[in-house]
Each structure stands twice: as C-alpha cells, then as structure tokens.
N, C-alpha and C positions, 0 to 999 in steps of 0.2 A: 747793449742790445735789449729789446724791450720783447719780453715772450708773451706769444698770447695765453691764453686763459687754459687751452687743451694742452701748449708744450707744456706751462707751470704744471700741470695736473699729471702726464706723462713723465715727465722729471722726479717729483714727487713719490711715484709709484715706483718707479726705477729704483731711487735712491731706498725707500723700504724695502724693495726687496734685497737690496744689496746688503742691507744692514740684518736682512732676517737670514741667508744667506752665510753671514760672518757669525751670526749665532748658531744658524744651524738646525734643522729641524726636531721641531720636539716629537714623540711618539706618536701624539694625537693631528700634530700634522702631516706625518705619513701616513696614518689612516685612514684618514679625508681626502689623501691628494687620489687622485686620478693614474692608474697605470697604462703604460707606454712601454710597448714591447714591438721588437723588431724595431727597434731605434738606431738612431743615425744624428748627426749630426750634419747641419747644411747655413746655409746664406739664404736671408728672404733677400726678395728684390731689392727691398733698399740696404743690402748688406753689411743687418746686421746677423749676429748666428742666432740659430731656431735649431729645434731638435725635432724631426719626422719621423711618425711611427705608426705603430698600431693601436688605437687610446681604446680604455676600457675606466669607464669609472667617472668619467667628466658629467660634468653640471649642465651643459649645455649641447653635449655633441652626441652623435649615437656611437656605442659599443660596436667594436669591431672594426671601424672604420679608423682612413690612416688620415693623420690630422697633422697639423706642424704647429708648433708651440707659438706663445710671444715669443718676446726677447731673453733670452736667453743668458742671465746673470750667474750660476754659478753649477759646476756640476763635480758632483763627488767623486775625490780620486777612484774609490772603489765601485764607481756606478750604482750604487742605491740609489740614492736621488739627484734630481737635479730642478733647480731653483729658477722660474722663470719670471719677469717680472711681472705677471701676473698670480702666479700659483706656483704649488711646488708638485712635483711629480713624482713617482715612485718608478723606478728602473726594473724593468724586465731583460729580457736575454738581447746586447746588441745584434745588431744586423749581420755586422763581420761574422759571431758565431753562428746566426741562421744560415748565413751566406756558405760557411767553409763546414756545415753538415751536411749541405746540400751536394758542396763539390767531393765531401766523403764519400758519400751517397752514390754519387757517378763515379765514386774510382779517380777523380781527372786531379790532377795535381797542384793545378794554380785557377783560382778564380776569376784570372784575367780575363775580361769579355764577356765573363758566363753569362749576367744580365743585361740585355738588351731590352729599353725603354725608354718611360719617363719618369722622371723622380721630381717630385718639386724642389725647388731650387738650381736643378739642374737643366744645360743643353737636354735637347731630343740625343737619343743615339745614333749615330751613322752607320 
C-alpha cells in the first residue's frame, strides 16, 4: 500500500506520540501542556477516541471553552495526564465527578438522564 505524504506525516506523529506516551511525561511537559477539566472521554466521527472538555491553557484555542482533543494515544491510570497525538494535557476533575456533585446537589440519587443535550461525539438526546 502506498501512503501519501499527509498519512506518512500522521503515522509519524502517531507513532511519537506513542513512544513519548511509553516514556511518560517529564515535569516540564506537564507544565507546557494545556488543562482539560470537566473531561470526558468520546469517539470523533471517524472513531477514533478523543477526550472533550473544558481546555484552558492551549496554544491555539481560547480558555474556557470546550474543545475535543486529537487522537487520543494514551491516558494515565491515575488521570493526570493524558497523551494525544498531538500534545500532552494535564487532567482536571472528570465529568463523572462534576456530574455526581451536581446530582449531590439535588439530593437525586442516580445520574441517569440528568443531562439532556449535545455532546460532541455523541447522538442529539431524545
């Protein structure tokens, strides 16, 4: 199979990050990455996994706004970071726990249905 010049370059980029990933982030790579709060885990369109959040700290995107990751190569058992393959990101509070202070909050006992929306990567809700 003969790749063009963009897969080679995508491939490439993959395979680094996978490899920096297996090393593991240094100190001064967490300080540089970009935080990601109220995180989640999802599928882009062409399904691969992405993580959607609330980014603060990116090079390119505005603060406060909810963004979805590239590709999503590797993510720390303990939720510090996680490794995309384009950057690495520093972990804030997941969703679930936003989600189940919110259902504290009401007293209500199970989260099911409590959010009715859109999330990217996901159906509309019915």
């Amino acid at each position: 199979m003969q790749l063009t010049p963009d897969q080679r370059l995508w491939i490439d980029k993959v395979l680094a990050a996978l490899n920096a990933a297996e090393a593991g982030p240094s100190e001064e790579d967490l300080s540089d990455a970009p935080m990601l709060d109220c995180w989640r885990p999802f599928f882009s369109r062409q399904g691969t996994p992405i993580l959607w959040g609330i980014g603060s700290g990116h090079p390119s995107l505005r603060d406060n706004d909810q963004i979805t990751t590239s590709q999503l190569v590797a993510l720390d058992g303990q939720n510090i970071w996680a490794r995309t393959v384009l950057r690495w990101y520093r972990l804030a509070q997941p969703f679930s726990e936003f989600e189940a202070e919110l259902v504290e909050g009401f007293n209500t006992k199970e989260a099911s249905g409590f959010f009715a929306g859109r999330y990217p990567g996901l159906p509309a809700a019915r």
